[in-house]
C-alpha positions as CSV (number, residue, x, y, z in Angstrom):
1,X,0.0,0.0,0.0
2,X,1.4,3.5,-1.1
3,X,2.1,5.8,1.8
4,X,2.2,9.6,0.7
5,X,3.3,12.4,3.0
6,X,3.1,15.4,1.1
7,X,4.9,14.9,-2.1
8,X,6.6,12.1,-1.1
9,X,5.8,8.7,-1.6
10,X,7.6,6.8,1.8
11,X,9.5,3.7,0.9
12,X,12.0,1.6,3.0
13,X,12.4,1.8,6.3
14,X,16.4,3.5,7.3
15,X,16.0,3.0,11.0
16,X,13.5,3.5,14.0
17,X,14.0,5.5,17.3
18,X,11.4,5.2,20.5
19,X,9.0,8.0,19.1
20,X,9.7,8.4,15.1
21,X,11.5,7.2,12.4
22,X,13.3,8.0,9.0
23,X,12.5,6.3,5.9
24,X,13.9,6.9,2.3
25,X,11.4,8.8,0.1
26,X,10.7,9.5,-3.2
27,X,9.2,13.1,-4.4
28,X,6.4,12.0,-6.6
29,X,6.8,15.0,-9.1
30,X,10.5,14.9,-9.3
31,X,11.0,11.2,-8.8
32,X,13.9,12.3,-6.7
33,X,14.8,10.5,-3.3
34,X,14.7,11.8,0.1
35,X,15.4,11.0,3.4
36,X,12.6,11.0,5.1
37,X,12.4,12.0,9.3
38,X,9.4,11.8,11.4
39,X,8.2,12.7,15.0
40,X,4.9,12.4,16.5
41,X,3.7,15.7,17.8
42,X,3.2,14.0,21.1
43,X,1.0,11.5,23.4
44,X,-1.1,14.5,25.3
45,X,-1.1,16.2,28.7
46,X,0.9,14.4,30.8
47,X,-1.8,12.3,33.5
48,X,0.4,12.9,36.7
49,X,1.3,9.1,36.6
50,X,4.8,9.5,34.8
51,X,7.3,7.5,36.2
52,X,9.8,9.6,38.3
53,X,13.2,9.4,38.9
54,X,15.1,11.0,41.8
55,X,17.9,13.7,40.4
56,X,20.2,12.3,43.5
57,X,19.9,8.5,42.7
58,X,22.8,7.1,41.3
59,X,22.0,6.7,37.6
60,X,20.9,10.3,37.4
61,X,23.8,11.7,39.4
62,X,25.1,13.4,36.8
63,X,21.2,14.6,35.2
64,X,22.4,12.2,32.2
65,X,19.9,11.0,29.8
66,X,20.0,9.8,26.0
67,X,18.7,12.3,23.9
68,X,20.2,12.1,20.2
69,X,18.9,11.1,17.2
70,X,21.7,9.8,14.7
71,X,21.0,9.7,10.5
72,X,19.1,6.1,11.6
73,X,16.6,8.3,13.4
74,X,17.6,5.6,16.6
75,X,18.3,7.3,19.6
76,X,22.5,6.8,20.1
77,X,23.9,5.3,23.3
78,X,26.4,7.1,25.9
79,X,24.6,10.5,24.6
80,X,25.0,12.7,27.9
81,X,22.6,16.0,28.2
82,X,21.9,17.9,30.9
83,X,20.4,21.0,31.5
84,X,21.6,22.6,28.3
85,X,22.8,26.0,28.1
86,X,21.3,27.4,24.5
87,X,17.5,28.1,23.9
88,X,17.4,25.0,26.5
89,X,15.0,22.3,24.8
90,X,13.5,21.9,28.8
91,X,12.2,25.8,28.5
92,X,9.8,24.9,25.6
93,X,8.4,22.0,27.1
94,X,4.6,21.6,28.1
95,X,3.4,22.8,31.1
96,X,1.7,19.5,31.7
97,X,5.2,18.3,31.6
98,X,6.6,20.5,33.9
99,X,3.6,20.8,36.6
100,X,4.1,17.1,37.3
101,X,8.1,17.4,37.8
102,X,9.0,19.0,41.1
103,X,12.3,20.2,41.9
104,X,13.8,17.3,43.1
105,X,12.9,14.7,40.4
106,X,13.0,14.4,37.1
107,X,10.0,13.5,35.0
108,X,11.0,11.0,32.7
109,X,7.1,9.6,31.4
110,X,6.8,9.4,28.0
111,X,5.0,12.4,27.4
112,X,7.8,14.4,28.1
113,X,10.3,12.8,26.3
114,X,8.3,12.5,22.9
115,X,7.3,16.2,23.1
116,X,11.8,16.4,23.5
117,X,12.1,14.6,20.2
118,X,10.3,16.9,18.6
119,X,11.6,19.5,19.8
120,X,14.9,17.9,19.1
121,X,14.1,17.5,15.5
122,X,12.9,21.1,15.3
123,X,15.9,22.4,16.5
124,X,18.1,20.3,13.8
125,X,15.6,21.7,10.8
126,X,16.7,25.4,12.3
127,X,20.0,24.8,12.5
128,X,20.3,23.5,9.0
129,X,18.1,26.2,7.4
130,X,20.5,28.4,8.5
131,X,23.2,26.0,6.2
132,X,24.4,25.5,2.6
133,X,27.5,23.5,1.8
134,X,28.7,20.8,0.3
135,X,29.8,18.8,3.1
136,X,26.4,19.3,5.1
137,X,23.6,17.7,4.4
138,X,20.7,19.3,3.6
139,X,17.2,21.0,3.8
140,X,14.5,20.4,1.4
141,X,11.4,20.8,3.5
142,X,10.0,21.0,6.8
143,X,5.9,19.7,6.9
144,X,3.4,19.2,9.6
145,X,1.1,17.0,10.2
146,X,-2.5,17.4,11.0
147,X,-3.8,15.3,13.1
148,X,-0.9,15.2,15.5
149,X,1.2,18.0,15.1
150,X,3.8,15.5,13.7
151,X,7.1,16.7,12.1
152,X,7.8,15.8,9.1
153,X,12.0,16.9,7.8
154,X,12.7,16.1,4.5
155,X,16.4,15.7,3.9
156,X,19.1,15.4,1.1
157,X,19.5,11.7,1.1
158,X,22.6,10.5,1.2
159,X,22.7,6.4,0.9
160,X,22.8,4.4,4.4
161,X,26.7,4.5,4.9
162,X,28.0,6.3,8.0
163,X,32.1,6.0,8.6
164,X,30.8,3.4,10.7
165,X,29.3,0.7,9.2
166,X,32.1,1.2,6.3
167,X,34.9,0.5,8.5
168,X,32.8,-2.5,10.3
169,X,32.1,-3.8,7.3
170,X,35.5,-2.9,5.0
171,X,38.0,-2.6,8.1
172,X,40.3,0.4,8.8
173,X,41.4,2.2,6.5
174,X,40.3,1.0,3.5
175,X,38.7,4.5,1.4
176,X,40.5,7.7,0.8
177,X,40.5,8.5,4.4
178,X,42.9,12.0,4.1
179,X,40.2,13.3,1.4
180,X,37.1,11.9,3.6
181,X,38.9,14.5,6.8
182,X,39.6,17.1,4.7
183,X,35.8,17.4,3.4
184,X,34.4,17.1,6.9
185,X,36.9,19.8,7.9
186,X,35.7,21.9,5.1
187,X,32.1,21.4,6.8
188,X,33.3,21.8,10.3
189,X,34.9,25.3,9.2
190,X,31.6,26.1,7.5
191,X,29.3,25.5,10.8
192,X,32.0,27.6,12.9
193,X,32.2,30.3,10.8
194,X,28.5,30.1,11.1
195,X,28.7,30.3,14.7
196,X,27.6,26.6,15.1
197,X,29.3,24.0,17.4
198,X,27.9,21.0,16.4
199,X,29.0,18.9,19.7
200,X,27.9,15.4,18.8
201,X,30.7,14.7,16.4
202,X,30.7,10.4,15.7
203,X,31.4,8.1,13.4
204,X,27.5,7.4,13.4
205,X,26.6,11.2,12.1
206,X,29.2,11.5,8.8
207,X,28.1,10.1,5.6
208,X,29.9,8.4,3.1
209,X,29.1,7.5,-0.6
210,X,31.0,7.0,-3.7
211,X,30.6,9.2,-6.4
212,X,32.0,7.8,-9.7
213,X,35.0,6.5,-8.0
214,X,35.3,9.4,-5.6
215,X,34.6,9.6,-1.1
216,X,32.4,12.1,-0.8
217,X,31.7,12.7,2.7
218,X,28.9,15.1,4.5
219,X,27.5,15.7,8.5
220,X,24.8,15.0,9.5
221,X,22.8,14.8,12.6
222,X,22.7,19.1,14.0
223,X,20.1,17.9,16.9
224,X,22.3,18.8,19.7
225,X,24.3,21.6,17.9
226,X,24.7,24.5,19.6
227,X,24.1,28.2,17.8
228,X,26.7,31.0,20.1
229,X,27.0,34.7,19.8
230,X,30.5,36.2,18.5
231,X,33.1,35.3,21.1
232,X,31.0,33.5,23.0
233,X,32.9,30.5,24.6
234,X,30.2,27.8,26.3
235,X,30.2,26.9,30.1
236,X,30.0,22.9,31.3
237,X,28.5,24.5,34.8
238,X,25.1,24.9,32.5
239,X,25.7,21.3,30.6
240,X,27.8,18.9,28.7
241,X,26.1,17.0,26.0
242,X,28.1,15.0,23.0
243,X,28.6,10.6,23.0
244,X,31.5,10.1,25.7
245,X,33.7,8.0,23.7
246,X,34.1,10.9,21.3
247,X,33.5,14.4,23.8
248,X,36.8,16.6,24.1
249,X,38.2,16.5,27.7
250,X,37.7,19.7,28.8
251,X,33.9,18.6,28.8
252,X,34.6,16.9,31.6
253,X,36.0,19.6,33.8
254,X,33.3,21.8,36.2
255,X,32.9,25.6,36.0
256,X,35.0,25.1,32.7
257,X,35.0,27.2,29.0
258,X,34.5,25.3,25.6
259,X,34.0,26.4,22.1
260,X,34.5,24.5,18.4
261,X,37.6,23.3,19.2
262,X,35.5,19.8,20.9
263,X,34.0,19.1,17.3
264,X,37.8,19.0,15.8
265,X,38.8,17.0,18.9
266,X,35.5,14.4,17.9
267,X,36.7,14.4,14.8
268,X,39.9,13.4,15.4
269,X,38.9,10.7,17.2
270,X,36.8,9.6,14.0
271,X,40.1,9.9,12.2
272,X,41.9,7.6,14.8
273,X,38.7,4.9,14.7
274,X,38.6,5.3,10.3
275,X,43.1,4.3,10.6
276,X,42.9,2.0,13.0
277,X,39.7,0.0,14.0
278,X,38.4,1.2,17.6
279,X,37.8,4.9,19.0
280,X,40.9,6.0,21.1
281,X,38.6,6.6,24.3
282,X,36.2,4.6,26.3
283,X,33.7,6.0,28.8
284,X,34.3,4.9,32.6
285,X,31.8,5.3,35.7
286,X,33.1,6.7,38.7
287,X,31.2,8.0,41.8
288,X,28.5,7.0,39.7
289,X,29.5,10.1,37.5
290,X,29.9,9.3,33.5
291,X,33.7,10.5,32.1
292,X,35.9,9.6,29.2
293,X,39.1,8.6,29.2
294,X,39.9,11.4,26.9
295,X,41.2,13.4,30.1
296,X,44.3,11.1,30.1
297,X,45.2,11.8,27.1
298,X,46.9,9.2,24.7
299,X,48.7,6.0,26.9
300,X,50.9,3.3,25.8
301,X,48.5,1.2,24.0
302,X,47.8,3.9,21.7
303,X,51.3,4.8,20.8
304,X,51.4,1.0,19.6
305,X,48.4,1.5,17.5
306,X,49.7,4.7,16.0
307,X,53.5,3.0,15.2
308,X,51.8,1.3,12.3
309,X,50.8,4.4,10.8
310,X,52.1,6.6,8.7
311,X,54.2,9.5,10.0
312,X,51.6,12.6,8.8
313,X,48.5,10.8,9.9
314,X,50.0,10.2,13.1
315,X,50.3,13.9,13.2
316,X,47.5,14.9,12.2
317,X,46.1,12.4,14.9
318,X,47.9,13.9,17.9
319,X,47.3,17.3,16.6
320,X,43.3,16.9,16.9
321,X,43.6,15.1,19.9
322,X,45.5,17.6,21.2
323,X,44.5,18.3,25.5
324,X,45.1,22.1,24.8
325,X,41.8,23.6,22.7
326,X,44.0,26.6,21.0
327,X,45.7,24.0,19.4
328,X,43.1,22.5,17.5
329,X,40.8,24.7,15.3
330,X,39.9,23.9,12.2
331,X,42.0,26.6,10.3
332,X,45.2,24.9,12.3
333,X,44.4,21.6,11.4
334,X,43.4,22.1,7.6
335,X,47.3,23.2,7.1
336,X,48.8,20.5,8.3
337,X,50.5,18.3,5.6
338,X,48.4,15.3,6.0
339,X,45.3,17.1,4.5
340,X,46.9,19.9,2.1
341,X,48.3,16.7,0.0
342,X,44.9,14.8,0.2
343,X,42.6,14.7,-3.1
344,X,40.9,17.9,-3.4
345,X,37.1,17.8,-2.4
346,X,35.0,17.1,-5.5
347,X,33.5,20.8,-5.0
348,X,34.7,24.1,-5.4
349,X,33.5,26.3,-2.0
350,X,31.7,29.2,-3.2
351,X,31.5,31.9,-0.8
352,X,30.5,36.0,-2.1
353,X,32.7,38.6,-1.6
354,X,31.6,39.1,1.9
355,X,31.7,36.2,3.6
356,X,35.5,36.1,2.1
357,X,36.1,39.2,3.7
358,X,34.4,37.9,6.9
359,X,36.8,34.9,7.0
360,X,39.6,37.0,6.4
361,X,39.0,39.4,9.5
362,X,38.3,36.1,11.2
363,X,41.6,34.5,10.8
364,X,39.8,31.5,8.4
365,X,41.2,30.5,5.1
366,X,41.3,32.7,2.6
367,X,42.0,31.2,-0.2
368,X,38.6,30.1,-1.2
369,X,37.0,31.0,-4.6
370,X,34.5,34.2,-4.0
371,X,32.8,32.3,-7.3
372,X,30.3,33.5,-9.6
373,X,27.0,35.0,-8.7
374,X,25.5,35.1,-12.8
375,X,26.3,31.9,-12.9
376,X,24.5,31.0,-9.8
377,X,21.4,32.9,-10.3
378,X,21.6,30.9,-14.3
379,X,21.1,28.0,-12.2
380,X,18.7,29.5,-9.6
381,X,16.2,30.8,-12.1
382,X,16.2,27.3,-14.3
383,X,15.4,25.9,-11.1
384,X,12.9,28.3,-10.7
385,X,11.6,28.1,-14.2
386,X,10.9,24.4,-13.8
387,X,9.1,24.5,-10.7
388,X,7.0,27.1,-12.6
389,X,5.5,24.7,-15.1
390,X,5.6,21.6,-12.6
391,X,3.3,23.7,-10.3
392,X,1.4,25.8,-13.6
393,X,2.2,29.1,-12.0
394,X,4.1,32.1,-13.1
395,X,7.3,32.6,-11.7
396,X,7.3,35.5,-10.2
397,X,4.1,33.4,-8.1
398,X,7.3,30.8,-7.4
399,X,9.4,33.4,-6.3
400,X,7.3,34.5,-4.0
401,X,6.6,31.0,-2.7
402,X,10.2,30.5,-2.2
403,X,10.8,33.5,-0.5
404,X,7.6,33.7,2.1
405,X,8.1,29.8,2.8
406,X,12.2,28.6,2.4
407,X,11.0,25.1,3.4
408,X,7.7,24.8,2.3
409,X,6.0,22.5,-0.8
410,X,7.3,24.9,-3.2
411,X,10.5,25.4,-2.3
412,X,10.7,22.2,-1.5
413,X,10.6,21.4,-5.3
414,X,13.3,23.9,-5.9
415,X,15.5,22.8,-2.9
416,X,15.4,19.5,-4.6
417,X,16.2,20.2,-7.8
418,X,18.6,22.6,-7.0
419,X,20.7,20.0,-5.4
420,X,20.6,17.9,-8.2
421,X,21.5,20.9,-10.6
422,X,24.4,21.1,-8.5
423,X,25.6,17.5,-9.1
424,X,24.2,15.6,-6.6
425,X,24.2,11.8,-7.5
426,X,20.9,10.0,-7.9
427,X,21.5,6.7,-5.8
């Protein structure tokens, strides 16, 4: 039986979380696929009968609790949130919710949690409207649904291969892992110099397909990212949240500063896992307080590991792993030899005049092609031109679709096919 959601005709099934789900999809005009996710706009008021759990037992010592949803749409293990310190997702929730969780406990019923995966979800679909690069994946369309309130995210879709299942299945090592980092630096820059911190940096949230013979690789995953004002470094006393094995150490600290240096130091550990097999870290329990052995820095065992490797990725290793946070930023990083000798990204970053001159005041890389605007618009307004006669409206009517609704039905037509104008591979 055919299963429509908008202009989408649902198909297989990618993965399934507590509450929702993400399915591959096909636009029914376009006959283009999707990725498909979906929350349920929540089970109700909450009927005072939630299960309740004490914020001084021992497996809520530390106010821990899994949260993320990775590209399966299956909440990930070892996720640790607490009371998070941007547009907190715990201000928006219900006052049902909250009217039933006193001070000292911590409402865990259902009702609370599904209305958090929604909000969750919304938050990603922000983030990522905000976004437009080659190494992120993308926004088509955001839709609601009726009966529920359900939201519906429609996404670039991007194959079912994270950096994890291709090393479990292929073993270490075995793509162009140098070009693979150097893209998802390229993308890591992007969401800094866009003020993002993306903070749940894993193996699990980067995409990996092959493109005619070439690694492309993209993030994914922006639930838990993190939007900051200019110069504005991020405090663990209001929350820590990131997948232990791969959180930066100075997450661990109290009363203790962080910024976008923690997604380079994640990534690095997805560098060490893609080379050798196994993430550097493990998480340990003590005090019944969650950590990471990421605060000892690299031991004996690893130096062992990393003697079989080559002598620039072992630098570029111990450079992202770095325990000192200046050390590691993306602009740092991206010279090191490793990834300046790598196979140039299969895209060429356009960026206007401005945001050249922006990077440039910033300190970023500057050597990025300002590219051409005509050219752009050509492409914008053929885009736009054939979501005119799909939809049997004039395009100024388009347009002004586009523009009053970025993610709506419309645009959604034009996201799509923009994104496939661009070169996008049909898989």
């Amino acid at each position: 039986m055919k299963v429509e959601v908008g202009h989408y005709e649902v198909g297989v099934e990618l993965g399934r979380g507590r509450f929702g789900w993400v399915s591959r999809a096909t636009h029914c005009v376009l006959d283009k696929p999707v990725a498909l996710k979906y929350q349920p706009g929540g089970l109700g008021p909450c009927d005072g009968r939630c299960r309740r759990t004490s914020s001084g037992s021992d497996d809520q010592s530390n106010n821990s609790s899994i949260c993320s949803n990775n590209s399966s749409g299956v909440s990930s293990e070892n996720c640790v949130v607490n009371e998070d310190c941007q547009d907190s997702f715990d201000d928006k929730l219900t006052e049902e919710g909250k009217e039933n969780c006193d001070g000292s406990n911590i409402c865990v019923c259902d009702h609370v949690e599904s209305h958090r995966a929604v909000l969750a979800l919304e938050h990603e679909a922000s983030m990522l409207a905000r976004l437009n690069h080659p190494a992120v994946v993308a926004l088509l369309e955001v839709l609601r649904q009726p009966k529920d309130n359900g939201l519906y995210v429609c996404l670039e879709f991007l194959g079912d291969t994270s950096l994890l299942s291709h090393v479990q299945h292929k073993g270490p090592g075995r793509m162009e892992v140098a070009a693979v980092f150097r893209q998802l630096l390229d993308g890591l820059q992007y969401l800094h110099l866009n003020l993002i911190i993306h903070r749940d940096i894993k193996p699990e949230n980067l995409m990996v397909q092959n493109v005619g013979g070439i690694a492309v690789a993209k993030i994914i995953d922006l639930g838990l990212a993190a939007h900051c004002k200019p110069g504005q470094r991020m405090s663990t006393n209001n929350g820590r949240v990131g997948t232990l094995e791969y959180m930066a150490p100075e997450l661990m600290y109290a009363d203790n500063l962080y910024g976008p240096e923690i997604d380079v130091f994640s990534l690095g550990c997805c560098l060490y896992f893609s080379l050798i097999g196994e993430p550097p870290f493990v998480q340990y329990k003590r005090g019944g307080i969650l950590g990471t052995t990421a605060v000892f820095g690299l031991q004996a065992h690893h130096e062992e590991a990393l003697e079989l490797l080559d002598k620039l990725e072992v630098k570029a290793i111990r450079s992202m792993l770095s325990r000192h946070p200046s050390m590691r930023s993306t602009e740092i990083i991206k010279d090191l030899m490793y990834f300046q000798e790598a196979t140039p990204p299969p895209y060429q970053l356009r960026y206007d005049k401005q945001t050249v001159q922006d990077m440039s005041k910033l300190g970023l890389d500057k050597n990025v092609s300002s590219g051409s605007r005509r050219g752009r618009r050509a492409v914008d307004m053929q885009c736009v031109h054939r979501v005119s006669d799909l939809v049997e409206q004039d395009w100024e009517a388009v347009l002004d679709s586009i523009g009053g609704e970025p993610h709506g039905p419309v645009a959604g037509m034009y996201n799509l096919l923009q994104l496939y104008s661009e070169g996008t591979p049909h898989i």
